[in-house]
C-alpha angles and dihedrals in degrees: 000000000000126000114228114209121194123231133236107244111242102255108222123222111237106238109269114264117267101211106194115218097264086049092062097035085060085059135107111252093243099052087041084053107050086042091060103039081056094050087045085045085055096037088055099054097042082055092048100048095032107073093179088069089060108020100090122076124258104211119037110199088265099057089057100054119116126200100221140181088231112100100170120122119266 
């Protein structure tokens, strides 16, 4: 005869709070603070370990052209 075993119910994470700028400015410094070191802590690893957030070139030739008084021949 088979055993039934019962199985643990998947536990779901509660989606992660969304705080709105007058929300954190009401805070105390402290708990501003903490909220905001773990959103850069998880920033930072989504940057490191999604290359299509940083492989692409900031300045193209054009972007960094200056009219500039200077006519002298480079």
């Amino acid at each position: 005869m088979a055993t039934l075993t019962k199985s643990k119910p998947k536990t779901r994470r509660p989606a992660p709070r969304r705080w709105t700028m007058a929300e954190l400015r009401r805070m105390p410094a402290e708990k501003r603070d903490a909220i905001l070191r773990r959103a850069a802590a998880k920033a930072a690893t989504e940057y490191r370990n999604n290359p299509a957030l940083t492989a692409f070139e900031a300045f193209d030739d054009k972007d960094l052209y200056v009219d500039s008084a200077n006519s002298e021949p480079r």
